[in-house]
C-alpha positions in Angstrom: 0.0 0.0 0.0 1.4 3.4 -1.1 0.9 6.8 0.7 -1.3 9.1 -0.5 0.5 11.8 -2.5 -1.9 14.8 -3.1 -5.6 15.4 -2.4 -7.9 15.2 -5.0 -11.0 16.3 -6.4 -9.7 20.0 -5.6 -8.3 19.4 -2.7 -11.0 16.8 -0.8 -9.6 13.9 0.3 -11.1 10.7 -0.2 -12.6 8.7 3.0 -9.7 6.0 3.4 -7.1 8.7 2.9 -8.8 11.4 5.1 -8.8 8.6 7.8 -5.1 7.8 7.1 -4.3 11.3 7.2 -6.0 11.5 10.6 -4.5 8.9 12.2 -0.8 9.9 11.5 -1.5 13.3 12.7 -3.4 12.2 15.8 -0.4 10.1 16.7 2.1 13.4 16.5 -0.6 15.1 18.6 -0.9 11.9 21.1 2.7 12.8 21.8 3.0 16.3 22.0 -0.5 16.2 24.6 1.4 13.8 26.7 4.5 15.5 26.6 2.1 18.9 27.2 0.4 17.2 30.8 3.2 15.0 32.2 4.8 17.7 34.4 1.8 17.5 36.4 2.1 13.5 36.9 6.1 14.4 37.6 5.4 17.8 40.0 6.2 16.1 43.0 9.3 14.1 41.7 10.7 17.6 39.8 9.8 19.1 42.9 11.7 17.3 45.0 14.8 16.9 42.7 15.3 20.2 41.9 13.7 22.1 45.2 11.0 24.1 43.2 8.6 26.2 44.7 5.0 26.8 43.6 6.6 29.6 41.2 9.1 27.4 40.0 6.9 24.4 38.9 4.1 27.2 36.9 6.9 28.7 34.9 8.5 25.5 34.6 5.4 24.1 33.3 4.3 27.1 31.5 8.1 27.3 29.3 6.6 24.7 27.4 3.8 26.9 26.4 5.7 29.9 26.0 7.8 27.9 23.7 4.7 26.9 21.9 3.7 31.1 21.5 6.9 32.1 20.3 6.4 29.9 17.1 2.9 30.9 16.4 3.2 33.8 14.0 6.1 32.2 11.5 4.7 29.3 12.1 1.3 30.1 10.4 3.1 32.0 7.2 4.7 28.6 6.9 2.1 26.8 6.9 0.1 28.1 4.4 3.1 28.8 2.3 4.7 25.0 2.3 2.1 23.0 3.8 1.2 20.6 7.2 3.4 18.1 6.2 7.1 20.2 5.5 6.4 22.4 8.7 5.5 19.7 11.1 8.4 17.4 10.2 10.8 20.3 10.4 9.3 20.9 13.8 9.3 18.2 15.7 12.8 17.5 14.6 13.0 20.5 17.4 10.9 18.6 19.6 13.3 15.4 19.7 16.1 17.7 20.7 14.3 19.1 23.9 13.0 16.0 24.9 16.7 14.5 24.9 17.2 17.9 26.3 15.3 17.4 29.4 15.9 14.1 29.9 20.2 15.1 30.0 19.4 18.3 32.7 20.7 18.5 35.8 19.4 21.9 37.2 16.5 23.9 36.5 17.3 26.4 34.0 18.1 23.6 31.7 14.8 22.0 32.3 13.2 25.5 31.8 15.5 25.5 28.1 14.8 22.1 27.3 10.6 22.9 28.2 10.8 26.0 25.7 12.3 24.1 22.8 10.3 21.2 23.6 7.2 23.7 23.3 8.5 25.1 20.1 9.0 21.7 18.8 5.3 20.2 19.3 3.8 23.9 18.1 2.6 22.6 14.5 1.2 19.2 16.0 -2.6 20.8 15.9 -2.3 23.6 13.6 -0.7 21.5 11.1 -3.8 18.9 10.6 -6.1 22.1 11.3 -5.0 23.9 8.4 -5.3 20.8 6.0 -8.3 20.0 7.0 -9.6 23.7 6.3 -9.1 22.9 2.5 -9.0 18.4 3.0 -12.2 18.3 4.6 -15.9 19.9 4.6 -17.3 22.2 7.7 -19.0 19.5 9.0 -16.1 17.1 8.7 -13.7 20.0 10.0 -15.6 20.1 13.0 -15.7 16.5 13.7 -12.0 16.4 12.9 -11.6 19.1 15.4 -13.3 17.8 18.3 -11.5 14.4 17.5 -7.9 15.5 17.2 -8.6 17.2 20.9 -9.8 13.8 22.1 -6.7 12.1 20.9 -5.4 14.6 23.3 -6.8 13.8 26.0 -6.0 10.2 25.4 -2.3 11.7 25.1 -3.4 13.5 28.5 -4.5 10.4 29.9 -1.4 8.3 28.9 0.7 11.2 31.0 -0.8 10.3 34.3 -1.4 6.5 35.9 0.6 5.1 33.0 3.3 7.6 34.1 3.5 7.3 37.4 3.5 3.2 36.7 6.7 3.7 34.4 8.4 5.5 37.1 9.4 3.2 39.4 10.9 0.6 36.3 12.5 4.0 34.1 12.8 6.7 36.1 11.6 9.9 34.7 14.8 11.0 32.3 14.0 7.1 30.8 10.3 8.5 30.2 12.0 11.3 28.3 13.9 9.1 26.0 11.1 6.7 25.0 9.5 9.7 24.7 12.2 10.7 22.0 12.1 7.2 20.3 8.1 7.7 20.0 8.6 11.0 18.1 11.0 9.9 15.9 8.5 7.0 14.6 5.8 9.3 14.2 7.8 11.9 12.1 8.3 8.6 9.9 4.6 8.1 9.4 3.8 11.6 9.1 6.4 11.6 6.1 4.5 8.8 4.3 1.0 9.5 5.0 0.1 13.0 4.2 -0.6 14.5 0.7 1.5 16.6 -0.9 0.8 20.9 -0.8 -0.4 22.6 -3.8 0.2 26.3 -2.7 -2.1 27.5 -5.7 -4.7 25.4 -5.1 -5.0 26.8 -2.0 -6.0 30.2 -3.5 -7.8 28.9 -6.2 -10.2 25.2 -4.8 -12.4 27.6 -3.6 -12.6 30.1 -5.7 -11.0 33.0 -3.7 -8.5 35.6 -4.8 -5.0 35.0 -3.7 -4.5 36.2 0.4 -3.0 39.2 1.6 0.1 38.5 3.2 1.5 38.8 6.7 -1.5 38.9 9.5 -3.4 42.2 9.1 -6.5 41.1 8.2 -6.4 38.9 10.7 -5.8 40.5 13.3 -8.4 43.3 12.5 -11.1 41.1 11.7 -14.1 42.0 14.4 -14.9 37.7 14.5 -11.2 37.2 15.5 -10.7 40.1 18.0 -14.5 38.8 19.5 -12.8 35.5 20.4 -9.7 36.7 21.6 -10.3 37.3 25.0 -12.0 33.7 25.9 -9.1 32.1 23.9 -6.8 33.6 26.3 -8.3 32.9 29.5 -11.3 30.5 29.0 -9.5 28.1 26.8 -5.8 28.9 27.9 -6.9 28.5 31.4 -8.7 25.2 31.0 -5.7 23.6 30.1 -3.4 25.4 32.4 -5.7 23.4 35.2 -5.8 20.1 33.4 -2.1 20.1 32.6 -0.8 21.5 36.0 -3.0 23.2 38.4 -5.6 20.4 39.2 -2.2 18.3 40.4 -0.7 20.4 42.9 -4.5 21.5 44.0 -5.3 17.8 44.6 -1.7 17.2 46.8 -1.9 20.5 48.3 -5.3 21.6 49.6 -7.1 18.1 49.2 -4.3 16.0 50.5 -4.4 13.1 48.4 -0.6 11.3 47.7 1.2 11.3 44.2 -0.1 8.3 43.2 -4.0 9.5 44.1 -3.2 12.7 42.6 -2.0 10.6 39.4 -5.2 8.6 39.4 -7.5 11.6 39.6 -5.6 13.4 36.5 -5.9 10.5 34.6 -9.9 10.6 35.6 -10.3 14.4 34.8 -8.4 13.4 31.3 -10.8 10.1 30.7 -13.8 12.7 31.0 -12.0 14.9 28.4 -11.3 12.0 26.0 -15.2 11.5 26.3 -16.6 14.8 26.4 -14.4 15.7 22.6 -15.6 12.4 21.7 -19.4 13.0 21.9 -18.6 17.0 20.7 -17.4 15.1 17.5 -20.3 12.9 17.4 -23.2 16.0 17.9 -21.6 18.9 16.7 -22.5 19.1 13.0 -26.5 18.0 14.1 -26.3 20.6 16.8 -25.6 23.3 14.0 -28.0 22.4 11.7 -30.6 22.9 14.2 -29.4 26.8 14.0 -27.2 25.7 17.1 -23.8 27.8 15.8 -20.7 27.6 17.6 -20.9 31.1 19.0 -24.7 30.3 20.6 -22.9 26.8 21.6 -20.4 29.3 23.6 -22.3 32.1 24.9 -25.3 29.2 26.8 -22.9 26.6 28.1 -19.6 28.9 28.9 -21.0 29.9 31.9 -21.6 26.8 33.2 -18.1 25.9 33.9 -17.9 29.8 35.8 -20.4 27.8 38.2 -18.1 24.9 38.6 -15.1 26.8 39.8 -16.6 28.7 41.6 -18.1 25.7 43.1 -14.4 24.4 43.4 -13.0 27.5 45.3 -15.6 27.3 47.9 -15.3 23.5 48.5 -12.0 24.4 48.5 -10.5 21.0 50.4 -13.7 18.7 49.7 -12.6 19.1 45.9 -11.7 16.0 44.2 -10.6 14.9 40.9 -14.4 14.8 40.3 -14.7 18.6 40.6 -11.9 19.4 38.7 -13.1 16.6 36.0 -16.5 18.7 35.7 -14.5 22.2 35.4 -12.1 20.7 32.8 -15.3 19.3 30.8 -17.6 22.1 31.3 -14.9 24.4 29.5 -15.0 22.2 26.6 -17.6 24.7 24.9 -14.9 27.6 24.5 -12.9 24.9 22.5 -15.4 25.5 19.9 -13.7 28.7 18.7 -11.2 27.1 16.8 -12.5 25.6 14.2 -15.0 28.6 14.2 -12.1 31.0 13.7 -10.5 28.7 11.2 -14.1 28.6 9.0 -14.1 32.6 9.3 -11.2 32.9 6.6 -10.4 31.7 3.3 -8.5 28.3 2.7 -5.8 30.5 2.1 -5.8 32.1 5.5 -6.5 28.9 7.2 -2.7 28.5 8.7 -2.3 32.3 9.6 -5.7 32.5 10.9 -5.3 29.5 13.4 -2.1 30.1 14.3 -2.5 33.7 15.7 -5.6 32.2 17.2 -3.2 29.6 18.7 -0.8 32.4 19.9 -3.7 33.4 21.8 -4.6 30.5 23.5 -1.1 29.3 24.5 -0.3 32.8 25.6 -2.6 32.3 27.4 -1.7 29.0 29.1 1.7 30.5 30.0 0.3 33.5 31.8 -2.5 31.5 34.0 0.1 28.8 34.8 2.7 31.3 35.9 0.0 33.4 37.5 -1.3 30.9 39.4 1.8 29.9 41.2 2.8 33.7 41.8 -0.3 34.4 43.4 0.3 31.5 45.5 3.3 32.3 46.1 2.7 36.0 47.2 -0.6 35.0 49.2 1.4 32.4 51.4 4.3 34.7 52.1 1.5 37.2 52.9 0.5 34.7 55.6 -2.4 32.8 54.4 -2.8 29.1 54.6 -2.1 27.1 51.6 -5.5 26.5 51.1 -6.3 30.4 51.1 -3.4 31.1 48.8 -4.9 28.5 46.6 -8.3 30.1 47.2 -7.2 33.1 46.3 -5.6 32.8 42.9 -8.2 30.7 41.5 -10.6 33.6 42.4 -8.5 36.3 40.6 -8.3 33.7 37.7 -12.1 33.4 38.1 -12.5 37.0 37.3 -10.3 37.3 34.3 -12.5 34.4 33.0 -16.2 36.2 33.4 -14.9 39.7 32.4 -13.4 38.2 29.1 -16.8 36.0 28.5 -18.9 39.4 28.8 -16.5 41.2 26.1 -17.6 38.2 24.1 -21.2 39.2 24.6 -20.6 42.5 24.4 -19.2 42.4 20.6 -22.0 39.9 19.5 -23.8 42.3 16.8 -20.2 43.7 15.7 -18.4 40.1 15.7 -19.8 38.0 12.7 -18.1 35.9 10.6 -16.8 37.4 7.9 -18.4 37.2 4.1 -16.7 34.5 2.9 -17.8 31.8 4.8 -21.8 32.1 4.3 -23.1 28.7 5.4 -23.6 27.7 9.0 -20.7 26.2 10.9 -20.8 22.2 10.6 -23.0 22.5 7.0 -21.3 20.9 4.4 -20.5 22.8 1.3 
């Protein structure tokens, strides 16, 4: 059986290669979630290694992110000049370095280093499928892809906790690190076989659009893009700053459970996100057709997870993985945004559009996970308890959340989508 060398049909994939094409991507994505969530399974163990404090393990956590920003805005010119397939290779050729990186370090500013390029390395792993399924796949399907890739996430997310913490005692965590490297290295292979070929021109031209601007102007001006902006950065960037970090430490610290119960509860919270994206992938195109568009999805069931954590903060030591499972999955609407940005622009806009949506999100991430542990920080030497201090931050983090959902609102009549995307999110073309 031979790869599949270029799409077809102006640029739709058929079924067995669209699948194929999934699957190889979903594997680099696998990775890059695990590699993404396991500092939370190996908080305690860095913690105790390298004598981190609460500020420590957020920054240390968050580098990987901030890698993952600074890559953003080349990366999307990249992408939708040479395609998914020559950008992600090239990338996570970055990422096998800082994993090697990591697992080699012997204080904490090389972790930090090796984090960053790790980040910078994994950066294409989403936006790279994203932006060929903007011109592989229909809305509907791009959806469906969507919610799908983010479940092989969490299945990636799942795989960094009680599968983690079983390795440990057999590999140690630098031995994780170096499987880790072996498992990239594979998947660049299939990568390299499975995916089409880029037509640049076809780009401009399957759809019938006049060749994009360059560089990110549009973008950035569009009213649709600037309306999401603020929930990408705290909504979305703070979910996973919790389920990659914060519900960890929040478990050991305030709730008392041990490592390993901590471990098991993270790998609960990421089982209910593996679900949740799985039935989002299943519903979402019926749920549009019924005039159920993913900015109405946002604006009724966003709130909900507001609830939640507030719910969370009160309960404060009764909080389990349970309520940090139901936060984590009551967030999931805001992750509708993405492929709702990347259906607001022209196949030809596609990688631009998602990256700098991306930028947003991971930005995000970095701040929220670094804020956290600051304000944690700063409240304990303050004198609270370390439940208070936990309390505390998660209450300014709270705030940033609502304020940023009612700018959404706010904008509603000014933030369409713009003209050339006519048809209803999810409706096939």
């Amino acid at each position: 059986m031979s790869a599949p060398s270029t799409a077809s049909d102006k640029g739709s994939l058929p079924i067995a290669t669209a699948v194929l094409v999934f699957l190889s991507f979903a594997l680099a994505y696998f990775l890059s979630a695990l590699v993404r969530a396991i500092t939370a399974t190996l908080s305690p163990t860095l913690s105790a290694e390298f004598a981190l404090q609460s500020s420590d393990l957020g920054l240390l956590a968050g580098g990987y992110f901030l890698g993952f920003a600074l890559t953003q805005l080349p990366l999307g010119n990249w992408l939708d000049r040479f395609g998914p397939k020559r950008v992600i290779l090239g990338f996570l050729s970055l990422a096998v370095l800082g994993v090697i990186a990591f697992a080699l370090a012997g204080q904490f500013a090389t972790l930090l280093a090796a984090r960053v390029l790790t980040g910078m390395g994994v950066s294409a792993c989403l936006m790279a499928p994203l932006t060929g399924f903007r011109r592989w796949l229909t809305p509907a399907a791009q959806l469906r892809a969507n919610a799908w890739m983010l479940m092989t996430g969490s299945l990636g997310m799942l795989a960094s906790t009680l599968p983690v913490q079983w390795l440990m005692p057999v590999v140690g965590w630098r031995g994780l690190f170096w499987g880790l490297a072996v498992l990239i290295a594979l998947a660049m292979l299939v990568l390299a076989w499975a995916v089409p070929r880029w037509d640049t021109a076809d780009a401009h031209e399957a759809d019938g659009h006049a060749p994009a601007p360059p560089g990110y102007g549009a973008i950035w001006r569009n009213r649709f893009f600037q309306r999401m902006t603020p929930i990408g950065f705290f909504c979305y960037g703070g979910m996973v700053a919790v389920q990659t970090l914060w519900a960890g430490p929040w478990m050991v610290r305030v709730s008392g459970f041990s490592a390993a119960q901590a471990a098991q509860g993270l790998f609960w919270i990421n089982a209910f996100m593996l679900v949740t994206f799985w039935v989002w992938g299943l519903v979402n195109p019926a749920l549009v057709r019924r005039g159920l568009s993913a900015p109405r999805l946002m604006a009724l069931g966003m709130p909900l997870s507001f609830v939640v954590l507030l719910a969370n903060i009160v309960l404060a030591e009764g909080v389990g993985w349970l309520g940090w499972a139901l936060y984590c999955v009551s967030c999931t609407f805001v992750t509708l945004s993405q492929p709702a940005v990347a259906l607001a622009f022209v196949p030809a806009l596609a990688g631009r559009a998602l990256s700098a949506y991306n930028l947003v999100i991971f930005s995000g991430v970095f701040v929220v996970q670094w804020g956290i542990g600051l304000l944690v920080d700063a409240f304990a030497q303050a004198g609270w308890s370390v439940t208070a201090s936990f309390q505390g931050a998660f209450v300014v983090y709270l705030v940033c959340c609502v304020l940023s959902y009612l700018y959404f609102l706010a904008v509603k009549a000014e933030g369409r989508a713009p003209t050339p995307v006519r048809q209803p999110l999810g409706q096939a073309r």
